[in-house]
C-alpha positions as CSV (number, residue, x, y, z in Angstrom):
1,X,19.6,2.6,24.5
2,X,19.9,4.7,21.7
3,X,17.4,4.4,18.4
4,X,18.1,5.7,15.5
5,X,15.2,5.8,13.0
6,X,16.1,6.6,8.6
7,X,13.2,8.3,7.2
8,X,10.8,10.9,9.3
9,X,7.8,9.8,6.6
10,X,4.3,8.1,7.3
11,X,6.2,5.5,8.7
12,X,9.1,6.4,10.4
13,X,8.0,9.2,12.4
14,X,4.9,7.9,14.1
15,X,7.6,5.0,15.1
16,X,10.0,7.5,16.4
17,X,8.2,9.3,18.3
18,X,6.3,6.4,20.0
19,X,9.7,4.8,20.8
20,X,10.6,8.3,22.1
21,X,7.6,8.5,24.4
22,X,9.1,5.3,26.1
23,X,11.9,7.7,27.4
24,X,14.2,6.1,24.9
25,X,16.8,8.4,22.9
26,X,15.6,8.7,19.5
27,X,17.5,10.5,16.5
28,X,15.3,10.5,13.0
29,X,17.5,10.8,10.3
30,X,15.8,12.5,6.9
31,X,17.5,14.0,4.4
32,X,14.7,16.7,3.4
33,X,15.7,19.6,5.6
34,X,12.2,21.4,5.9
35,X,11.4,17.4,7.2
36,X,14.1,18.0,10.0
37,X,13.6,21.9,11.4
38,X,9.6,21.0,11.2
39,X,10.1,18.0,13.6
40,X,12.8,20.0,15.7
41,X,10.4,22.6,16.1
42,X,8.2,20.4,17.5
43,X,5.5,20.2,14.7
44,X,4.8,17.6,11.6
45,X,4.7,17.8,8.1
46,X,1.8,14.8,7.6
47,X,-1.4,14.4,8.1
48,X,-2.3,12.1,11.2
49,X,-4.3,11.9,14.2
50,X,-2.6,12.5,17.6
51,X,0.8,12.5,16.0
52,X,1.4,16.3,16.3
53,X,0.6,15.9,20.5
54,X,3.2,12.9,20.5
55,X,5.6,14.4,18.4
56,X,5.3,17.9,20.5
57,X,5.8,15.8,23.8
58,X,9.0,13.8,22.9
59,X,10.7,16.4,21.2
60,X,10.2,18.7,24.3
61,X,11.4,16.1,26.5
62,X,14.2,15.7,24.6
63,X,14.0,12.2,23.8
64,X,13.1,12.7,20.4
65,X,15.3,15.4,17.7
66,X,15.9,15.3,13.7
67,X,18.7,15.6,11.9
68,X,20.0,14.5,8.5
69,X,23.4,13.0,9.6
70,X,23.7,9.6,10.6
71,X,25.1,8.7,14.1
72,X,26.4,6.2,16.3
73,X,23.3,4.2,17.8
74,X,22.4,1.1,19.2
75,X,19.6,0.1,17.1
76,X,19.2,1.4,13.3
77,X,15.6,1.1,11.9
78,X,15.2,1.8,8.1
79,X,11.8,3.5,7.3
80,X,12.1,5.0,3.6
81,X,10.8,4.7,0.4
82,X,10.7,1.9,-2.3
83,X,9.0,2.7,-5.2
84,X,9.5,1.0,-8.4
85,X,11.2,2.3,-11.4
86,X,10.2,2.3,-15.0
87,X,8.8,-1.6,-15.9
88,X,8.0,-2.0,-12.3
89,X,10.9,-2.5,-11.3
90,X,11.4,-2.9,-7.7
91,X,13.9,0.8,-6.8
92,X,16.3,0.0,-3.7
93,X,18.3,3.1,-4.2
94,X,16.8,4.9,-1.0
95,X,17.1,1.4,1.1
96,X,20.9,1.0,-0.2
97,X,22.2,4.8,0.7
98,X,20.6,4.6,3.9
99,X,22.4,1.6,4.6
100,X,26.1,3.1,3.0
101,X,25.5,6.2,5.4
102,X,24.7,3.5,8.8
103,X,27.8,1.4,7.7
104,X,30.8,3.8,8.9
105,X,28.6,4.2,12.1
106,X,28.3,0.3,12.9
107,X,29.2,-0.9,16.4
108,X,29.7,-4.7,17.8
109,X,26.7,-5.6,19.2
110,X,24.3,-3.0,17.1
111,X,21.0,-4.3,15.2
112,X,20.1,-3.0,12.1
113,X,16.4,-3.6,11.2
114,X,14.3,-3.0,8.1
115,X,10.9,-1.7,7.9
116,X,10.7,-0.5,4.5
117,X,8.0,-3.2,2.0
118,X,10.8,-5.1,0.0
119,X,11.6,-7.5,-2.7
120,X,12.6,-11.4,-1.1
121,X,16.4,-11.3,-0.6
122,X,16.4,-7.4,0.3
123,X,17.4,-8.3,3.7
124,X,20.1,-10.5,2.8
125,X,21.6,-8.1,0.4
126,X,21.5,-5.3,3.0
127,X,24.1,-8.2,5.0
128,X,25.9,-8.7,2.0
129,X,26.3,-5.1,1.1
130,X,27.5,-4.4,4.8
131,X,30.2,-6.9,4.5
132,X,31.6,-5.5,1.8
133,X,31.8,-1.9,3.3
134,X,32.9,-3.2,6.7
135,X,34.8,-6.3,6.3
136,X,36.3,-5.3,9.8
137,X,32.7,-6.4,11.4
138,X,31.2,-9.9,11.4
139,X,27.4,-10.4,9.9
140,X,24.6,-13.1,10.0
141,X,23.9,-16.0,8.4
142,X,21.9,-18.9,8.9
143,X,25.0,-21.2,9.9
144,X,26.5,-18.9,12.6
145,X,23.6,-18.1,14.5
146,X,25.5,-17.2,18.2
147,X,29.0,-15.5,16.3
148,X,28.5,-12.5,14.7
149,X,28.8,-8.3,15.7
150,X,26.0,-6.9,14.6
151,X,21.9,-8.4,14.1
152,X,19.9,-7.8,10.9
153,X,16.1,-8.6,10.7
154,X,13.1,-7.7,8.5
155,X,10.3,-6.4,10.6
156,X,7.3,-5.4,7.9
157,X,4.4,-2.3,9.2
158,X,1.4,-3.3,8.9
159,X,-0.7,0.5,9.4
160,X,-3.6,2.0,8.2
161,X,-3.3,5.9,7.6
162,X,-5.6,7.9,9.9
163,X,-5.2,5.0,12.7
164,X,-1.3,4.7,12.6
165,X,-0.4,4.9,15.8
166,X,-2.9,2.5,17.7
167,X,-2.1,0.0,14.6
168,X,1.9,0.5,15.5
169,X,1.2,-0.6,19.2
170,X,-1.8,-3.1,18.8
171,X,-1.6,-5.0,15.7
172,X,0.5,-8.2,15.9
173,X,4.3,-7.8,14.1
174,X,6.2,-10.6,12.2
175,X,10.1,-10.4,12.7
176,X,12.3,-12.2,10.2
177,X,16.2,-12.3,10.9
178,X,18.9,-13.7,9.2
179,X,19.2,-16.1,12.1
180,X,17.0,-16.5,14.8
181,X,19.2,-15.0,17.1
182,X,18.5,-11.8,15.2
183,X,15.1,-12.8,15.5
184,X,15.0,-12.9,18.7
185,X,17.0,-9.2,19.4
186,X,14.7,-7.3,17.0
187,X,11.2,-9.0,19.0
188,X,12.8,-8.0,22.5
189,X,13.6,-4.1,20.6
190,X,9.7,-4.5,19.6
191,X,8.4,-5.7,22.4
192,X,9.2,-2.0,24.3
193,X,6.4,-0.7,22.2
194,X,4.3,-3.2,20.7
195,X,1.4,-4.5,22.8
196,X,0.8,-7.5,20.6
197,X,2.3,-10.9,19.4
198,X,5.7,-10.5,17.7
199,X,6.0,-13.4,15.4
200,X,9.3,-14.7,14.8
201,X,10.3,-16.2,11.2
202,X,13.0,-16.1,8.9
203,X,13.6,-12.9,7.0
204,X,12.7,-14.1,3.3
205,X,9.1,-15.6,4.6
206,X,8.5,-11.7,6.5
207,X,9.2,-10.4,3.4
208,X,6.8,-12.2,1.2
209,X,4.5,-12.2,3.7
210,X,4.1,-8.3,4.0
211,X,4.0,-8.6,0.1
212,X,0.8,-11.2,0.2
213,X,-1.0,-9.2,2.8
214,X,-1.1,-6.5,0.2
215,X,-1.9,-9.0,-2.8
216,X,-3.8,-10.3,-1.5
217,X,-5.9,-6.9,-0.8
218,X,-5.4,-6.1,-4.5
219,X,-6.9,-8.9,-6.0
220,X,-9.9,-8.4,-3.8
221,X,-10.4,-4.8,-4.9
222,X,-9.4,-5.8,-8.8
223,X,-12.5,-8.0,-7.9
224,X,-15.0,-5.5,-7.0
225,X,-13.7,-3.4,-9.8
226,X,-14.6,-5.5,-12.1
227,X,-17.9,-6.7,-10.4
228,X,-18.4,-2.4,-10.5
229,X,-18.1,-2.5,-14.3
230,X,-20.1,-5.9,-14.9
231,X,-23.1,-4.1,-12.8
232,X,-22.7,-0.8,-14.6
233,X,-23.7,-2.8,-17.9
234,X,-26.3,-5.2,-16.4
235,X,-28.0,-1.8,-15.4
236,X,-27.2,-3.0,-11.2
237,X,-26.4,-1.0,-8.2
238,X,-23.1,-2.5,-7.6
239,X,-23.3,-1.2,-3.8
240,X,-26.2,-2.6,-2.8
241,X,-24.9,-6.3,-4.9
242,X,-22.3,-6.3,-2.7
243,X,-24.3,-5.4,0.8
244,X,-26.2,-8.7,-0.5
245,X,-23.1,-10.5,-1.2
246,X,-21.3,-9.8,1.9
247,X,-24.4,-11.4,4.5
248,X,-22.7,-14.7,3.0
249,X,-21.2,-15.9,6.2
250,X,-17.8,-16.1,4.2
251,X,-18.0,-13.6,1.9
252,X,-16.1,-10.3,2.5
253,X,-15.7,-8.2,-0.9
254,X,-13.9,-5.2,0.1
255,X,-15.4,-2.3,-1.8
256,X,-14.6,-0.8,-5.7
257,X,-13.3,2.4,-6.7
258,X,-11.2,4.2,-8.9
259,X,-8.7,2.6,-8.5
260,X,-5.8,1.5,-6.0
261,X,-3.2,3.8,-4.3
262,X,-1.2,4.4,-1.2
263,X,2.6,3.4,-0.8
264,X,1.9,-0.8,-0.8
265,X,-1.3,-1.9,-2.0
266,X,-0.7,-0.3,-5.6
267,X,3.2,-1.3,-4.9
268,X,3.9,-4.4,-3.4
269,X,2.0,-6.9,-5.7
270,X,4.7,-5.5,-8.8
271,X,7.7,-7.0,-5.7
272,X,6.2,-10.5,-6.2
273,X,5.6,-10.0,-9.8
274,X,9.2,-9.1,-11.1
275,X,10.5,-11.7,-8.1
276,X,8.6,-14.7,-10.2
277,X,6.8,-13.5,-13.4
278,X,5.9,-16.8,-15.0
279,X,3.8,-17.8,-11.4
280,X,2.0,-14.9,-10.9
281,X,-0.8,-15.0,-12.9
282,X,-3.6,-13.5,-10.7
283,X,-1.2,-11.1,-9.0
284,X,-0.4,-9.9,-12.1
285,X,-4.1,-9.8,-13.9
286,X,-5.8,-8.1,-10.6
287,X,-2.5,-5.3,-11.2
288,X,-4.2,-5.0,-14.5
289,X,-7.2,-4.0,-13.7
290,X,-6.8,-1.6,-10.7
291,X,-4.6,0.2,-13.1
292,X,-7.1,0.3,-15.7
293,X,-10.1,1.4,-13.6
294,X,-9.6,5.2,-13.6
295,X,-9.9,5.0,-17.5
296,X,-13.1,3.6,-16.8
297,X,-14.2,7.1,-14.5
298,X,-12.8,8.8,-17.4
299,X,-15.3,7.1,-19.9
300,X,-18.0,7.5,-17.5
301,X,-16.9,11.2,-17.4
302,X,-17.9,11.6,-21.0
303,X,-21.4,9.8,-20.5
304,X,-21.9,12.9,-17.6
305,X,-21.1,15.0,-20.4
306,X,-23.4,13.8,-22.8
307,X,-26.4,14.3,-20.7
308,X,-26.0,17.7,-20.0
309,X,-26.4,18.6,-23.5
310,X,-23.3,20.8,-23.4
311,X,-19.7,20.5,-24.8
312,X,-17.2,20.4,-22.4
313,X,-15.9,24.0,-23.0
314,X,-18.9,24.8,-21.8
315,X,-18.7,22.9,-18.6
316,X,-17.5,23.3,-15.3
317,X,-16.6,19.9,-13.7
318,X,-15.6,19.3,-9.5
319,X,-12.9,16.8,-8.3
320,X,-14.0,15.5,-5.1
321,X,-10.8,14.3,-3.0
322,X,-7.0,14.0,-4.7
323,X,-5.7,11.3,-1.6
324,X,-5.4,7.7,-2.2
325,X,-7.8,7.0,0.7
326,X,-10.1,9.0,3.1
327,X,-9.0,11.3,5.7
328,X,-5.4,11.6,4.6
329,X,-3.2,13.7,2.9
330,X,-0.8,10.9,1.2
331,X,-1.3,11.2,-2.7
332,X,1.2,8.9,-3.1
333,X,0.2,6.6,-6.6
334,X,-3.6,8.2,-6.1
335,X,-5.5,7.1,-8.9
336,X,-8.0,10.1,-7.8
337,X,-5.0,12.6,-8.8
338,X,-4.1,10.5,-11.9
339,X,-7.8,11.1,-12.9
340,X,-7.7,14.3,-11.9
341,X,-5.0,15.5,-13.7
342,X,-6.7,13.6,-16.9
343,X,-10.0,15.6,-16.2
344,X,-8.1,18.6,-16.6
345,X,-6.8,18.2,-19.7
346,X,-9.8,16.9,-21.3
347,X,-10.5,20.6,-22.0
348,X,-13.6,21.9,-19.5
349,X,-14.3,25.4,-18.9
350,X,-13.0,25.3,-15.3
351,X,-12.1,21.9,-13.0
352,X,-12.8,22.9,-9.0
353,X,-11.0,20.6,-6.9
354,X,-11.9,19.8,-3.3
355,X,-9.0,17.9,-0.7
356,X,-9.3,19.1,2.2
357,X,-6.1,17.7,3.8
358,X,-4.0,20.0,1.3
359,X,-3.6,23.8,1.1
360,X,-2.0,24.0,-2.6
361,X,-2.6,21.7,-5.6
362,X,0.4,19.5,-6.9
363,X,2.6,21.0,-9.6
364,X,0.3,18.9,-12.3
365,X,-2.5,20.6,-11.7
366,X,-1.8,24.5,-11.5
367,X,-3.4,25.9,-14.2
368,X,-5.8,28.7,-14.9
369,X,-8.3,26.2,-15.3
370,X,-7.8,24.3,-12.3
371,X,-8.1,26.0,-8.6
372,X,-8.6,24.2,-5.2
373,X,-11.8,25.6,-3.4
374,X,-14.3,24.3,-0.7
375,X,-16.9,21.8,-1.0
376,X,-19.5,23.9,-0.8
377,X,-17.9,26.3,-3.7
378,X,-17.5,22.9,-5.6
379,X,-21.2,21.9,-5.5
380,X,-22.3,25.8,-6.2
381,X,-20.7,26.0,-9.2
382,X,-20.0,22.6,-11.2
383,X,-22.4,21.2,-12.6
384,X,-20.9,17.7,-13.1
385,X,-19.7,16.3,-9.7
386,X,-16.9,14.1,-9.6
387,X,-16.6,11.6,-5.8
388,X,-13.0,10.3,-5.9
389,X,-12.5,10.0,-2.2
390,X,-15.2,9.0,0.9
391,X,-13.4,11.9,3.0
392,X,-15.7,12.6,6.0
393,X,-16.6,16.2,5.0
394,X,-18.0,14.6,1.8
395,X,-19.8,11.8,3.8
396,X,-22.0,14.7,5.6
397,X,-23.1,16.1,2.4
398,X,-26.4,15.0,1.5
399,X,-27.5,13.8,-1.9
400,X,-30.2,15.9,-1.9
401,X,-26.8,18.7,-2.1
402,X,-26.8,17.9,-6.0
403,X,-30.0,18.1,-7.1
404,X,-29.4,19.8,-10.5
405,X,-26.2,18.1,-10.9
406,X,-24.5,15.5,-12.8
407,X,-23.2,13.2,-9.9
408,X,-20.3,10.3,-10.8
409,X,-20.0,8.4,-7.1
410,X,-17.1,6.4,-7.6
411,X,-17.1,5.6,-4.0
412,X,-20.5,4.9,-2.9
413,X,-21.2,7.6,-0.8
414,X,-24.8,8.7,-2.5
415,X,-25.6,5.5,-5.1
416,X,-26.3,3.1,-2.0
């Protein structure tokens, strides 16, 4: 068997190189050069534990090498991007190239399977699209399950950063194909790596339900967000409401924050939304407020100002953490850079920032003004202190640390 995986990202390579460390040939296709020698010279260009060791030992064995030319392969798995476009509008562009550059590479008897979080119908229109540019080939539907030359299915991840691959082996997997059949092809191809239950379904229900997962999520955070900004005016320690809350026996408010970020959670709801507008009330509303939360750390920014007594061009103001989530390096719709990039244009004297999973700021923030620097460098010399990320080195610091300081805790680290 040969495997070939489109797009080396937080998704794609992890998968790769697993399915390499079955001694299964494995090409990753990415189109970002540095992306392919980096993987080629057996290292990685993301942050995640254990990765580097398995990438190192595939690559070396020669089961695993980059490249950024599609080729012949038995299986074709689509790991890239898809972002929305202005509106929040669902952007399928990477999804439909990578399928353009499979197409002349199609064989009878290859399956093609998506990964990549998508709108309902994306599955089908990667079928119809493949007619079109093959009309030599036969596809799927759900009429002629047992006569067609190549399988198409929807197969969802469902990862967390920082514990990507255990989740890719032990977390259960839901497989929708065009037609069972292709159900059934893509759970045996899964079933070489996966440890857990692979779920067949019909490709339309695995895409909304990778969608709802995430929705689901939002609207639970959009719910602590708000409970965050009812406490701050009640004068109540929204942590320890929600310790309280949560010894309900079936209760489980996940925890506020700045905001939402990360490649689904901040993404997916916006699939559903523009999919049915008029039914998605609380999708849409809890979208609403996770997006407005990091205007709220920007008011409470002011208030930090106001008690030292100082203008702000007289200030020096830390950043703790630019990721979307702890222990990572993925800034990928981070409300902590959004605010950060806000904080630095409000017009302090200097604005220390402190991610320790980078080693140079993003283009927004290189300034004079702005400089990336160590924790303890951060503490030293601010004297308002920003929390945007629970990153372990920041859990360490005790809150004694900031004594002297002007502390906003956005994550709960010291306000407990």
């Amino acid at each position: 068997m040969k495997v070939s995986v489109i797009g080396l990202g937080y998704i794609g390579l992890p998968t790769a190189a697993l399915i390499a460390s079955k001694k299964i040939n494995v090409i990753g296709i990415d189109v970002n050069h540095f992306v392919v020698d980096t993987i080629n010279n057996a290292r990685i260009h993301i942050v995640e534990p254990n990765l580097e060791n398995l990438v190192k030992t595939s690559v070396e064995s020669g089961y695993f090498i980059a490249s950024d030319t599609v080729e012949k392969a038995d299986v074709f798995l689509v790991a890239v991007p898809t972002p929305f476009k202005d509106h929040n509008k669902p952007d399928l562009s990477f999804v439909e190239l990578a399928i353009k550059n499979i197409a002349p590479n199609l064989e009878q008897g290859n399956l093609i399977i998506l990964e990549s979080t998508s709108p309902v119908g994306s599955t089908e229109k990667i079928r119809d699209l493949l007619m079109d540019i093959r009309p030599d080939l036969t596809f799927p539907n759900q009429k002629n399950q047992d006569i067609c030359d190549i399988s198409i299915a929807y197969c969802p991840e469902r990862v967390l950063p920082g514990n990507i691959l255990n989740e890719l082996v032990n977390n259960d997997r839901v497989i929708g194909g065009i037609s069972i059949n292709c159900s059934k092809k893509a759970k045996e191809f899964y079933k070489i790596f996966v440890n857990s239950d692979c779920v067949i379904t019909d490709c339309r229900t695995a895409e909304l339900s990778k969608l709802v997962e995430n929705s689901f999520r939002d609207i639970n955070i959009a719910f602590a967000n708000e409970l965050s900004i009812i406490s701050d005016k009640l004068n109540i320690n929204v942590w320890e409401l929600l310790n309280l809350a949560n010894r309900h026996p079936r209760v489980n408010i996940l925890n506020p924050g700045p905001g939402v970020g990360g490649h689904c959670i901040a993404v997916d709801p916006w699939f559903i939304i523009d999919s049915a507008p008029d039914d998605s009330k609380i999708i849409k509303l809890a979208r609403d407020i996770n997006d407005q939360k990091p205007f709220y750390i920007l008011k409470k920014i002011e208030e930090a100002v106001f008690k030292t007594n100082k203008s702000m061009s007289d200030l020096d103001i830390a950043c703790l953490g630019l990721a979307f989530k702890a222990d990572v390096d993925d800034l990928r719709e981070s409300p902590a850079l959004k605010i950060t990039i806000n904080v630095g244009r409000l017009g302090f004297r200097k604005l220390y920032i402190v991610e320790p999973n980078i080693k140079k700021l993003p283009s927004e923030l290189e300034s004079n003004s702005s400089e990336l620097v160590e924790l303890k460098k951060a503490i030293t010399s601010a004297e308002i202190i920003l929390l945007l990320v629970d990153h372990a080195e920041f859990k360490k610091t005790k809150k004694e640390s900031f004594d002297g300081k002007v502390l906003v805790d956005t994550r709960g680290i010291w306000s407990e």
